[in-house]
N, C-alpha and C positions, 0 to 999 in steps of 0.2 A: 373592546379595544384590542388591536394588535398585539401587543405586546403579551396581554394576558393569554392571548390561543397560547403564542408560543411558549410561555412558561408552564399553562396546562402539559403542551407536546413533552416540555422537558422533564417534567414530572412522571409521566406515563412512560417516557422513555427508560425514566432511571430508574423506575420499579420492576421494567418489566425485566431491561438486562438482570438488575439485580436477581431477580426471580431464577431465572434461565442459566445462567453462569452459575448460580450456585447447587442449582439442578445438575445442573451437567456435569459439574465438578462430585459431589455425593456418589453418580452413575459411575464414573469413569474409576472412581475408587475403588468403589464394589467389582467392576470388573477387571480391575489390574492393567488399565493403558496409560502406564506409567512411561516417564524419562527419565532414564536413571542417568547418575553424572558418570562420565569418562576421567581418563587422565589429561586425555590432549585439550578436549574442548571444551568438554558440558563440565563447569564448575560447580552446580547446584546442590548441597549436602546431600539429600536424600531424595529418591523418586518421587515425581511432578505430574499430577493427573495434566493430559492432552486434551485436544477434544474444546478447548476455549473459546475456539472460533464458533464452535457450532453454537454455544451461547448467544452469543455477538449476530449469527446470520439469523436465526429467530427472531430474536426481539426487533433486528432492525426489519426485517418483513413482514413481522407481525402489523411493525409501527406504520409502515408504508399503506398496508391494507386498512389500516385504521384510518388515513387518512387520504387513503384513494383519490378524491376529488381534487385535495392538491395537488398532486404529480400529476394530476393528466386536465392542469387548466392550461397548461401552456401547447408546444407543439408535441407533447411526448403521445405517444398514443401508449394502449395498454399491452400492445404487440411489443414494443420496445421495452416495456418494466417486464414483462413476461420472458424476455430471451435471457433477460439481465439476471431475470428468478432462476431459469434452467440451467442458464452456466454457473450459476454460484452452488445448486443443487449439485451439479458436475465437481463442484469443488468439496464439496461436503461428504459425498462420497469416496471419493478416490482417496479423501484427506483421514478419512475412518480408515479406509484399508491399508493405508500406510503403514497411522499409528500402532494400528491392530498389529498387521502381518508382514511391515519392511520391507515393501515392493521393492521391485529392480526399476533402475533408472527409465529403462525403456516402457514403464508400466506406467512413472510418477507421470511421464510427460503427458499421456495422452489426455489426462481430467482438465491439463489447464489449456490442453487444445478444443478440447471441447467446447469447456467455459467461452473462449473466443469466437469461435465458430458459431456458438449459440446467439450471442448480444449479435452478429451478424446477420442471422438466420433471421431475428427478432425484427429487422429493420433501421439499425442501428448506422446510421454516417455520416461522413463531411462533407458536406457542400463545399464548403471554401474555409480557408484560415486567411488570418492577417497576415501580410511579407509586412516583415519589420522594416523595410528600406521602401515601403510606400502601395496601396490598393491590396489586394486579395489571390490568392493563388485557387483558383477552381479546380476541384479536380475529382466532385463525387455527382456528377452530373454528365448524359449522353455517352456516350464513347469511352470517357475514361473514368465511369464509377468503377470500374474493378478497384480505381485506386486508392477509394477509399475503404474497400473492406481491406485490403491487404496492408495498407497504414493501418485501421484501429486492431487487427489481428496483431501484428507485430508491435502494436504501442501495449494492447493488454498484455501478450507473453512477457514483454519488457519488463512492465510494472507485477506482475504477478513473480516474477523472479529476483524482480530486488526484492521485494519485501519477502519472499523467499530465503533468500540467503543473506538478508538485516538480520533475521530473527535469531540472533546469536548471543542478546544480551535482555533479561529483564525489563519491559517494559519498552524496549528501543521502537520499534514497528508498530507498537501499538500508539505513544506519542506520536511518532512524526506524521503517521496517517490523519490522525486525531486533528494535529496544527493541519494538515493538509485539507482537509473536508470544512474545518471552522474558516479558513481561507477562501475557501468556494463559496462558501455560505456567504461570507462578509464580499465577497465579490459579487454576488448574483444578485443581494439586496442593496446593491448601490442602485443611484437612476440611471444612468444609464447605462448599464447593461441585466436590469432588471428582468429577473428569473425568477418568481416564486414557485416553481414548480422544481426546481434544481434546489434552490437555497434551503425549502425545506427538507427535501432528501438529506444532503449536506449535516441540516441542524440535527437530525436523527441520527446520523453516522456518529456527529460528532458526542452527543450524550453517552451511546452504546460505550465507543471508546472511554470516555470518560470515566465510565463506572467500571469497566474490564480493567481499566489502568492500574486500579486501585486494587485487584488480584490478582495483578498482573508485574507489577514494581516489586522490586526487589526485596527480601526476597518474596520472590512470585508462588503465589499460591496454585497457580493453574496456568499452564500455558498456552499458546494458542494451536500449536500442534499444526501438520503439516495444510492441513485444507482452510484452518483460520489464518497464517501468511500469505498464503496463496489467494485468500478473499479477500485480504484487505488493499492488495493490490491491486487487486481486480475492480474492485467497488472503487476506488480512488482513481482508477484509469478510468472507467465508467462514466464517474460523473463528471470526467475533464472532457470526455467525450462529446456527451449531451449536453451540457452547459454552452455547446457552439465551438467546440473544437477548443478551448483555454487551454489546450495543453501545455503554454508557457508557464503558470503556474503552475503544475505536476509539476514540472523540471525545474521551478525555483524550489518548492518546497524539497521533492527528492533527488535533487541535485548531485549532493556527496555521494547517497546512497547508489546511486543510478550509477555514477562515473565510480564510483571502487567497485562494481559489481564487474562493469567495462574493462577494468585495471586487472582484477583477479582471474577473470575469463582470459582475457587478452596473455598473462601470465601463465595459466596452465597451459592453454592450446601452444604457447612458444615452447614450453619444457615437456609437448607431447604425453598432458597427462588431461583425462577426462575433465572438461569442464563442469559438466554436471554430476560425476559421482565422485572427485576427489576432494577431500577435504581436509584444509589445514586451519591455521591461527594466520594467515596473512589478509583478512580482511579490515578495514581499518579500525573496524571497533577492539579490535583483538586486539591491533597492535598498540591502542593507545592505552588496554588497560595492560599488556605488558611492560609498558613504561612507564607502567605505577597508577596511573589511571583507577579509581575505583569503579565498582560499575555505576554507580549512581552516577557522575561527576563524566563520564563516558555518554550516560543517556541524555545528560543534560547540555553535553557538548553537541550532538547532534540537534536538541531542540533547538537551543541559542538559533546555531544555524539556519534550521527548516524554518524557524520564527523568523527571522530578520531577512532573510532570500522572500520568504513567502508572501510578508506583507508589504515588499516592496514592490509587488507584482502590481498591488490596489494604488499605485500612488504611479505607477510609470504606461509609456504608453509604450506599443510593440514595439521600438526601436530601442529603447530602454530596457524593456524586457532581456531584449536580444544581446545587448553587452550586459546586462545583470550574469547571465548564461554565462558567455565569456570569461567572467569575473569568476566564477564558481569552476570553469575547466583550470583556469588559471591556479588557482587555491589547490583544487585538488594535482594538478600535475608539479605542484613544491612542495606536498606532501609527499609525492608518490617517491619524487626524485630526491625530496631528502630521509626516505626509510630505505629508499637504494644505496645513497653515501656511507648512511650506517650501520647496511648491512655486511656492506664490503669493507669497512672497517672491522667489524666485529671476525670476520672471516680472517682479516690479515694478523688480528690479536694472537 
């Protein structure tokens, strides 16, 4: 029976992370690639082995390889799991050398260009998406496939940099990726748009997460460290990817996240200060646990959200979708505009 493979897979999945994270966590002690806390940002009492993600990219490609046959029953070939392996290897290194040695900006970027450039190189594209106002928009076929590497290049840097700069609070990136992958999973085994070969990627994502979570939540025993944010956006951009372009649910599920990353960027670059190496507490997880916000109550504020955006994606069809979207820039731009009112209040105090 069906059911029982899949609780085998989840079984095997939550041993293996298990296994691998707490491996990795032992190593990373011994060799002192600690996060020690700041005044400004890093709240965390005492130094936090790194390195978490390289648990998480193990077991979940262990689990891939274990079950090779599904991923490659559908149209994936093993050229496209393979670019997907090398750019997340891209990721796992660069993401070492971080934590190790605190590269300069112009270092951190190049792993998650690569990363991109790899699932490319792999074979990785869009044929067509849905237009939400009616048929299909072509544009990874003849004359204009350039347009599809250049869309999923700039969709993964996207997603590989929110959950970049999400990764600010215990547990946060790790949840919402989590809801995002169980999302795809429960989207690809509907009928019709049935994907067994996505879905159960998906179902392996989502255990990995599951059981990191759990030394991951506050407080967190291991973090995931620069190349495990960077992967799980990557992997969550991935499978929106090859699931047939869904990227409407990426953007339900990382909605908030996506549009504050928008908000903060858009805000440095005005005040002429480094997008990617300056860093303050105006992201919006900061600002809500400055406003009393606990971090637990903060990460659970984000899931609500990625939960209710997410699984609205399985019940709407792409025009739906499309003001779901709307409804989410809406939200986030009365948040934005009312931490603006109170900033200029607190200014005029």
């Amino acid at each position: 029976m069906m059911w029982i493979y899949y609780v085998k897979i989840a079984i095997f999945t939550i041993l293996a992370t298990t296994l691998f994270v707490s491996l990795i966590r032992r190593l990373v002690l011994s060799f002192g690639i600690l996060d020690f806390p700041d005044i400004e940002r890093k709240k965390h009492q005492k130094g936090t082995p790194l390195l978490g993600g390289v648990g998480i990219f193990i077991a979940f490609f262990l689990m891939l390889f274990y079950i090779k046959n599904d991923i490659l029953s559908g149209n994936l070939e093993t050229s496209h799991w393979l670019g997907v392996f090398v750019g997340s290897c891209f990721l796992m290194i660069g993401g070492f050398l971080d934590d190790k040695f605190k590269l300069k900006a112009k270092w951190q970027i190049v792993w998650p260009v690569l990363a991109a450039f790899s699932v490319i190189v792999g074979g990785v594209n869009i044929e067509k998406v849905t237009n939400p106002f009616g048929g299909t928009i072509d544009f990874g076929v003849g004359d204009f496939s350039f347009i599809s590497s250049i869309f999923i290049f700039l969709w993964l840097l996207g997603m590989m940099y929110t959950t970049k700069l999400l990764d600010g609070v215990d547990g946060l990136v790790t949840g919402v990726t989590a809801i995002g992958a169980f999302v795809i999973f429960l989207f690809t085994m509907t009928t019709k748009y049935y994907q067994a070969d996505i879905g159960i990627a998906s179902f392996v994502l989502f255990f990995c997460l599951l059981v990191f979570l759990i030394f991951n939540w506050y407080p967190a025993k291991i973090f995931l460290g620069e190349g495990g944010s960077l992967f799980l956006g990557f992997i969550l951009g991935v499978l929106a990817v090859i699931s047939g372009g869904k990227i409407a649910i990426a953007l339900l599920v990382m909605g908030i996240p996506i549009m504050d990353v928008i908000w903060i960027m858009t805000t440095r670059i005005k005040n002429k200060q480094n997008p990617f190496t300056f860093s303050d507490r105006k992201h919006l997880h900061f600002r809500l646990i400055d406003l009393g916000f606990d971090q637990r109550k903060t990460v659970l504020f984000y899931y609500l959200s990625s939960t209710i955006f997410g699984l609205s994606a399985l019940f709407l069809q792409s025009r739906g979708k499309f003001f779901a979207i709307l409804l989410l820039i809406f939200i986030m731009m009365t948040i934005v505009i009312s931490f603006n009112i109170f900033d200029k209040k607190n200014k005029n105090v």
